[in-house]
N, CA, C and O atoms as a Maestro MAE file, in Angstrom:
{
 s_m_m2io_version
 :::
 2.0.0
}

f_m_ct {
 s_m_title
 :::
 protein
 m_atom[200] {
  # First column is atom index #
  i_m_mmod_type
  r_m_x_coord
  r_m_y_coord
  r_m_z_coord
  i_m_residue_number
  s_m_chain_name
  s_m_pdb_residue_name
  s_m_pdb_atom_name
  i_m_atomic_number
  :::
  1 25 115.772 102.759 62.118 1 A "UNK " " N  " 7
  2 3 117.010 102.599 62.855 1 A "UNK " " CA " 6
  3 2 117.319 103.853 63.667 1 A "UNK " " C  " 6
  4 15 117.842 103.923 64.780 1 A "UNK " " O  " 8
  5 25 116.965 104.639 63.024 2 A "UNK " " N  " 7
  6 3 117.339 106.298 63.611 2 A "UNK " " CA " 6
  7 2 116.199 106.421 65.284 2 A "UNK " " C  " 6
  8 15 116.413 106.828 66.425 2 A "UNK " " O  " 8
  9 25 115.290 105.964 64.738 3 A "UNK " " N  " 7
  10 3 113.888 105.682 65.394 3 A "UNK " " CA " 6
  11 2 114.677 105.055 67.250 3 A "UNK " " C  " 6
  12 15 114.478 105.531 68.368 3 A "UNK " " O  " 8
  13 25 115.350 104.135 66.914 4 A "UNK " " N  " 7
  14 3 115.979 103.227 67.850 4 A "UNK " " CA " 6
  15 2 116.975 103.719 68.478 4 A "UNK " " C  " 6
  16 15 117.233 103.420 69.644 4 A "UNK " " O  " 8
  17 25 117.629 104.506 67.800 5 A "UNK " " N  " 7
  18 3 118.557 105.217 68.243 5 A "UNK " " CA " 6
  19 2 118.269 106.716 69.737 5 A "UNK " " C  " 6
  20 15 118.638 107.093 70.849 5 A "UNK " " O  " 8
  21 25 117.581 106.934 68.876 6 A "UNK " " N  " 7
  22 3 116.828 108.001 69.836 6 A "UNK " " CA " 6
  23 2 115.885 107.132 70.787 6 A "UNK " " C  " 6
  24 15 116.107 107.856 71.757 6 A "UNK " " O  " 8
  25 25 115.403 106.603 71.071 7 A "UNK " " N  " 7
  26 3 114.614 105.716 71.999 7 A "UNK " " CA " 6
  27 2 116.199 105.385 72.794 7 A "UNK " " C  " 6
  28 15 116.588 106.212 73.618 7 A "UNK " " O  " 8
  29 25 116.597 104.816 72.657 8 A "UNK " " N  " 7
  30 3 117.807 104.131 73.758 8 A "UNK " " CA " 6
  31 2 118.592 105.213 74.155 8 A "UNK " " C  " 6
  32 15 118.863 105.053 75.345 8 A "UNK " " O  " 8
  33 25 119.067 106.203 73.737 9 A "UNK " " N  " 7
  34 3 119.415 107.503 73.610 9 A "UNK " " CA " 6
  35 2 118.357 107.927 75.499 9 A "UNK " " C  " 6
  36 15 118.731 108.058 76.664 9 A "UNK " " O  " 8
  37 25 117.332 107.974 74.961 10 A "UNK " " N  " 7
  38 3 116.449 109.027 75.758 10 A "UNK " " CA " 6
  39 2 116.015 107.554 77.638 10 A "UNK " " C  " 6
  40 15 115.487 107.786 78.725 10 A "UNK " " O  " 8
  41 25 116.511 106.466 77.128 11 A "UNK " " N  " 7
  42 3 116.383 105.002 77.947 11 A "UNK " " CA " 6
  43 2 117.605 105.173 78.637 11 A "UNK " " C  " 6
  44 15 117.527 105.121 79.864 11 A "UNK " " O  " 8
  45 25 118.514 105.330 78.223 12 A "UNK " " N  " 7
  46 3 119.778 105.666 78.782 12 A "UNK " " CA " 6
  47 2 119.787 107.037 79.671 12 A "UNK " " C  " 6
  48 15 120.191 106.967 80.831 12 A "UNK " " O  " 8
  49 25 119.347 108.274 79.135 13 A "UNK " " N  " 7
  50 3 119.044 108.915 79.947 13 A "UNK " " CA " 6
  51 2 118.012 108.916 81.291 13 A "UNK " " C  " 6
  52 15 118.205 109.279 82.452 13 A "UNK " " O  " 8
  53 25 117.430 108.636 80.957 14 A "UNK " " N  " 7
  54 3 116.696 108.376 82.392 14 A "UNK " " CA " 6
  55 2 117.326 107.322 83.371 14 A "UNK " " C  " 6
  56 15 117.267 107.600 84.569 14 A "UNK " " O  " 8
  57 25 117.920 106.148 82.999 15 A "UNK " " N  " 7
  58 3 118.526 105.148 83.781 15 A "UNK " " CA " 6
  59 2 119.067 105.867 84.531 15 A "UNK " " C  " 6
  60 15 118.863 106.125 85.717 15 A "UNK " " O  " 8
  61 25 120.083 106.345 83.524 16 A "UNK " " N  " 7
  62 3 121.237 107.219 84.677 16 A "UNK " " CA " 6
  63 2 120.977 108.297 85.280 16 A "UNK " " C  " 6
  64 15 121.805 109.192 85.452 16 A "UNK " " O  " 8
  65 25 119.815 108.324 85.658 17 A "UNK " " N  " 7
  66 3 119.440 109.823 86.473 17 A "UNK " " CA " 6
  67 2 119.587 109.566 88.099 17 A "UNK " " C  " 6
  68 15 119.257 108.438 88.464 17 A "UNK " " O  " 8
  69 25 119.886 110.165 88.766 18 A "UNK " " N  " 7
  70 3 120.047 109.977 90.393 18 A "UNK " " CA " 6
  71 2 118.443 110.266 90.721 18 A "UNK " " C  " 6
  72 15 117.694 111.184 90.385 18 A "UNK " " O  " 8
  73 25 118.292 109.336 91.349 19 A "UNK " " N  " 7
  74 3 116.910 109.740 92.062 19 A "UNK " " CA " 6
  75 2 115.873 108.865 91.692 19 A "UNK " " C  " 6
  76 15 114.755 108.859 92.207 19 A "UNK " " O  " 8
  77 25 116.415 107.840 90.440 20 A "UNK " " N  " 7
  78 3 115.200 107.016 89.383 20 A "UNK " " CA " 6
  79 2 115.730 105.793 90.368 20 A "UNK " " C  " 6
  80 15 116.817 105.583 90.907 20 A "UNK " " O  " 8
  81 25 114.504 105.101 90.359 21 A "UNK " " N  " 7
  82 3 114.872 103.599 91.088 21 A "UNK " " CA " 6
  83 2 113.167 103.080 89.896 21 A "UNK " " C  " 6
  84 15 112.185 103.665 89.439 21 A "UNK " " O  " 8
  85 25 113.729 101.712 89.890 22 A "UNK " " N  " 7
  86 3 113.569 100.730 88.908 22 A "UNK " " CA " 6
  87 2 113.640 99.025 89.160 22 A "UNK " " C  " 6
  88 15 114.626 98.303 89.010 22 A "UNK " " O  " 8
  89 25 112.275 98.640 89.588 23 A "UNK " " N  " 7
  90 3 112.438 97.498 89.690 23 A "UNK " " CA " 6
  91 2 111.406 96.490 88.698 23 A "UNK " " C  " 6
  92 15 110.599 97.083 87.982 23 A "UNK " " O  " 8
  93 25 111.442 94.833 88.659 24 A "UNK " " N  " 7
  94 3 110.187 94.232 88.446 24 A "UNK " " CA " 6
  95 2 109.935 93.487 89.227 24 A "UNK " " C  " 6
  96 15 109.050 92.651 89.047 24 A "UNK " " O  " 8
  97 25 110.478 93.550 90.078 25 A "UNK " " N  " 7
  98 3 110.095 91.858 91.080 25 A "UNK " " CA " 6
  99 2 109.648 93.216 92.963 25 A "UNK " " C  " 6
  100 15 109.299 92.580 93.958 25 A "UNK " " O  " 8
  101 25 109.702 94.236 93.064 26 A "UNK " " N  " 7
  102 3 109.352 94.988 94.417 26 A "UNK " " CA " 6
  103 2 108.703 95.894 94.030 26 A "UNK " " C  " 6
  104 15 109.009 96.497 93.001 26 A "UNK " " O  " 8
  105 25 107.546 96.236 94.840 27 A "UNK " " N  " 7
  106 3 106.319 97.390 94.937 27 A "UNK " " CA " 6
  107 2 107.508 98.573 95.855 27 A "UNK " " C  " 6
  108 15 107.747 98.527 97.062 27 A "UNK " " O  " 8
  109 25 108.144 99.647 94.758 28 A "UNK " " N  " 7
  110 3 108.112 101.155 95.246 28 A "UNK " " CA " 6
  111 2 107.129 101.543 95.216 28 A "UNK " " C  " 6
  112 15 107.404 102.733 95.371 28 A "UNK " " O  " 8
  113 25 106.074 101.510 95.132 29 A "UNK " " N  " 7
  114 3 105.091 102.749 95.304 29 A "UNK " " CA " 6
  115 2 104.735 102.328 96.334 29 A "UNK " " C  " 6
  116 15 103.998 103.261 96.653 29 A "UNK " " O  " 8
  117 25 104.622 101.116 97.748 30 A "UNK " " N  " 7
  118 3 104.313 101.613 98.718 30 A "UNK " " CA " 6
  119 2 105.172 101.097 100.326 30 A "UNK " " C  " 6
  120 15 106.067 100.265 100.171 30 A "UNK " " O  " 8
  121 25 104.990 101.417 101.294 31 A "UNK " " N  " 7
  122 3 106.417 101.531 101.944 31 A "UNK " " CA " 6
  123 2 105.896 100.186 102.341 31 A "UNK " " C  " 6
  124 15 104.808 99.639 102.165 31 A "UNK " " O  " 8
  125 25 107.459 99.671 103.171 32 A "UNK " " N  " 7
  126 3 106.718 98.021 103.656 32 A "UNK " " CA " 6
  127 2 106.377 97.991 104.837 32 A "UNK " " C  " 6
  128 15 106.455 96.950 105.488 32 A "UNK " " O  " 8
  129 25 105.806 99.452 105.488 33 A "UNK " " N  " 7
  130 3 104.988 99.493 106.674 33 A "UNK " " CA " 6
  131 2 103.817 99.112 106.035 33 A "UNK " " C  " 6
  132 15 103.253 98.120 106.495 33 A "UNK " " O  " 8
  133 25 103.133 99.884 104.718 34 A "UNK " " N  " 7
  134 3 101.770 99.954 104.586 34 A "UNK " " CA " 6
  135 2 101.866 98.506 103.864 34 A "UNK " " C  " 6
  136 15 100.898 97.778 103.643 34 A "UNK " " O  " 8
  137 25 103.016 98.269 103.587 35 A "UNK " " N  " 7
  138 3 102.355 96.380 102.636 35 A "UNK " " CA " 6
  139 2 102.115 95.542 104.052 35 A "UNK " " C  " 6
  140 15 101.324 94.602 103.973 35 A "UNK " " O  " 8
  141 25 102.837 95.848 105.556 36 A "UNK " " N  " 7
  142 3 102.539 94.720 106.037 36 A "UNK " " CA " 6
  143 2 101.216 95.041 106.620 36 A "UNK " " C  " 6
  144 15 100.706 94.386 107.530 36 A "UNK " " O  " 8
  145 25 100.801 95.848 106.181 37 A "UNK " " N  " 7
  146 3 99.093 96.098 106.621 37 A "UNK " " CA " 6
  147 2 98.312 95.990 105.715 37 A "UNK " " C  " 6
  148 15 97.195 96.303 106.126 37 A "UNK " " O  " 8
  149 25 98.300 95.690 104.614 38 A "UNK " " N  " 7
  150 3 97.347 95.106 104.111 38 A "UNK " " CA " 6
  151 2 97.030 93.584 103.825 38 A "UNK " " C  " 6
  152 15 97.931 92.764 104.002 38 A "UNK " " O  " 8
  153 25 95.948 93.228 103.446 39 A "UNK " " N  " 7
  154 3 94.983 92.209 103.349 39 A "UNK " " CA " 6
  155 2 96.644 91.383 102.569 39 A "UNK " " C  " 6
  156 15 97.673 91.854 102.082 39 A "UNK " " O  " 8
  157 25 96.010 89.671 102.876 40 A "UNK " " N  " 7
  158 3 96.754 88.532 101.967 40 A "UNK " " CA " 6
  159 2 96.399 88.793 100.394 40 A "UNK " " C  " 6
  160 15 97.078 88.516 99.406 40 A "UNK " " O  " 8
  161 25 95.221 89.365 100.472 41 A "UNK " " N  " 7
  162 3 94.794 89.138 99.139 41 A "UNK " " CA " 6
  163 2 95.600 90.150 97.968 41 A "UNK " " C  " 6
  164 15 95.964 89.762 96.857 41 A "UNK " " O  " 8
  165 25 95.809 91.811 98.630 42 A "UNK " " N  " 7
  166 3 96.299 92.355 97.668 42 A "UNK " " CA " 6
  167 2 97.834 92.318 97.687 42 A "UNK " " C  " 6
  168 15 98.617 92.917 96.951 42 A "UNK " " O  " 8
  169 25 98.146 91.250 98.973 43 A "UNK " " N  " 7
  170 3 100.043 91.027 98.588 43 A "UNK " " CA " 6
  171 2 100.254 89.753 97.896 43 A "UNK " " C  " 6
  172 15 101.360 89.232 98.039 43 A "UNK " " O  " 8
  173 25 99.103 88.977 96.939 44 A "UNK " " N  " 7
  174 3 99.060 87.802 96.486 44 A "UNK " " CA " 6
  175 2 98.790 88.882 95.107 44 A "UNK " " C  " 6
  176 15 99.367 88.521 94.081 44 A "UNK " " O  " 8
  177 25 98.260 89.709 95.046 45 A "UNK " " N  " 7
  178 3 98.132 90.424 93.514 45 A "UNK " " CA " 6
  179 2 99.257 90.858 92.688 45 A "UNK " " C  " 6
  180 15 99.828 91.595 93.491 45 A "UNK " " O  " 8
  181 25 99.903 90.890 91.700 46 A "UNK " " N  " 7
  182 3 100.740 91.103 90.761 46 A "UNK " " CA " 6
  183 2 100.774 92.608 90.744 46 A "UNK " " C  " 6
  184 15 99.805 93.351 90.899 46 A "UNK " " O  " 8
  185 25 102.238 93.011 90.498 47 A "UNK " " N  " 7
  186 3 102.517 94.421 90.910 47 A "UNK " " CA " 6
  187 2 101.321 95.692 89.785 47 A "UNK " " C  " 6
  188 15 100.806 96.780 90.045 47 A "UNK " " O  " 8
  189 25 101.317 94.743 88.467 48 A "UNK " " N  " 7
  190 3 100.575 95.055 87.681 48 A "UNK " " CA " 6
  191 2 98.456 95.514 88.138 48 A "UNK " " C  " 6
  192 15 97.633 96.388 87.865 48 A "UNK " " O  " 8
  193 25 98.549 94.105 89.017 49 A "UNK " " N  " 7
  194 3 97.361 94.440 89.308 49 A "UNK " " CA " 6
  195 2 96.975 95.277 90.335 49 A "UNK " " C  " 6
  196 15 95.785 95.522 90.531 49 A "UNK " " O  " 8
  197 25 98.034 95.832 91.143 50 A "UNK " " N  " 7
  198 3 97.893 96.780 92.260 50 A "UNK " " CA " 6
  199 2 97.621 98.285 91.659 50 A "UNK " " C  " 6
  200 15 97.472 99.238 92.425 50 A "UNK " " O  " 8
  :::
 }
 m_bond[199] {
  # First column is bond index #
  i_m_from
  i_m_to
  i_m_order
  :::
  1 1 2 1
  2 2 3 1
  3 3 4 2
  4 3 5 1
  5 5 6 1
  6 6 7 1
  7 7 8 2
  8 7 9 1
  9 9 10 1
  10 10 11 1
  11 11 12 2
  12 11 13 1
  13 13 14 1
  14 14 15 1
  15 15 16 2
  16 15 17 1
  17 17 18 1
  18 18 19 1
  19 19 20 2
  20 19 21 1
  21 21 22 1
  22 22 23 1
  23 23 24 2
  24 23 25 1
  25 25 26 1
  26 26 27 1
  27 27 28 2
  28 27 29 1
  29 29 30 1
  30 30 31 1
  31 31 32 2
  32 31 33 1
  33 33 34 1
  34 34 35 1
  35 35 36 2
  36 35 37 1
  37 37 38 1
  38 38 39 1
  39 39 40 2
  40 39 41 1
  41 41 42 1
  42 42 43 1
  43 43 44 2
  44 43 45 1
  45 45 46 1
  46 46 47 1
  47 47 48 2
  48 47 49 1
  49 49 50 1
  50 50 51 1
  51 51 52 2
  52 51 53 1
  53 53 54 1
  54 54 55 1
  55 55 56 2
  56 55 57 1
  57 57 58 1
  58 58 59 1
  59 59 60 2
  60 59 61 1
  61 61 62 1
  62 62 63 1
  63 63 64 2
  64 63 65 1
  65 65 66 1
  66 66 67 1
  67 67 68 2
  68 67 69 1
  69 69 70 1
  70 70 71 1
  71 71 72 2
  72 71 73 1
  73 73 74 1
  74 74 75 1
  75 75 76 2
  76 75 77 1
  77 77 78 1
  78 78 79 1
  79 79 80 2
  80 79 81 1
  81 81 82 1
  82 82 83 1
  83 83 84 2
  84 83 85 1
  85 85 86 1
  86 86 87 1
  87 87 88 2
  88 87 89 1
  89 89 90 1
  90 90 91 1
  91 91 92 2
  92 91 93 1
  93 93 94 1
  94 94 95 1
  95 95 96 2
  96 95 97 1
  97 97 98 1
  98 98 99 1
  99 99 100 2
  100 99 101 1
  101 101 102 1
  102 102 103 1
  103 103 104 2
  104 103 105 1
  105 105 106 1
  106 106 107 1
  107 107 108 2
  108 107 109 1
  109 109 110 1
  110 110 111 1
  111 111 112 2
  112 111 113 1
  113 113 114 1
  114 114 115 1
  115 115 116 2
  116 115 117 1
  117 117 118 1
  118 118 119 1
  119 119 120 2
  120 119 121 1
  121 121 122 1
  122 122 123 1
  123 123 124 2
  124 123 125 1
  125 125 126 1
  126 126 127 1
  127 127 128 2
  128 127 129 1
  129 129 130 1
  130 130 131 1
  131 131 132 2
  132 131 133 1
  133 133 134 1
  134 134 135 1
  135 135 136 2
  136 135 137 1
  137 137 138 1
  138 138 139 1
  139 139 140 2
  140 139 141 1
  141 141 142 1
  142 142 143 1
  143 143 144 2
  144 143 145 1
  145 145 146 1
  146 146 147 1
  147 147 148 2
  148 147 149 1
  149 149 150 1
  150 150 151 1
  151 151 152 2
  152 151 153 1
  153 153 154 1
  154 154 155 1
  155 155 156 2
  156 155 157 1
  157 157 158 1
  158 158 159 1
  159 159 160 2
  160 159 161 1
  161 161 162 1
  162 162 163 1
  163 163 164 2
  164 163 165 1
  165 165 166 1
  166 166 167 1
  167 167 168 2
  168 167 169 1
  169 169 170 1
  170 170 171 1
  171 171 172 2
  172 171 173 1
  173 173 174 1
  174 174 175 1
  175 175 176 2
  176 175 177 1
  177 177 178 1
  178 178 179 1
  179 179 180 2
  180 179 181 1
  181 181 182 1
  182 182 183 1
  183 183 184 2
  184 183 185 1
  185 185 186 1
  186 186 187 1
  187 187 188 2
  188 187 189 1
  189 189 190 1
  190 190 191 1
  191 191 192 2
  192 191 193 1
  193 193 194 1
  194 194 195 1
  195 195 196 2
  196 195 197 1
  197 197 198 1
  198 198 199 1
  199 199 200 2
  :::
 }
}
C-alpha cells in the first residue's frame, strides 16, 4: 500500500510539471510537417510501432 502511495505520489508529480505533454491517441515525437511526409504505411502504424 505504501508501495502505491509513493508511485502516485511521484505520477502526480510529473503530471503537474509545466513543460510535460501526454497523449495516447497523437505522435509528439514528430512534427505534422514530417508526418505529412511520410509513407501511408508508417501513418497506418500504431504509435507503439513507430
Amino acid at each position: 500500500m505504501q508501495d502505491n502511495k509513493a508511485f502516485l505520489s511521484m505520477l502526480n508529480s510529473v503530471l503537474n510539471t509545466d513543460g510535460f505533454y501526454f497523449t495516447t491517441d497523437y505522435d509528439l515525437t514528430h512534427s505534422l510537417q514530417r508526418l505529412a511526409n511520410t509513407s501511408p504505411e508508417f501513418q497506418e502504424m500504431t504509435l507503439l510501432e513507430r
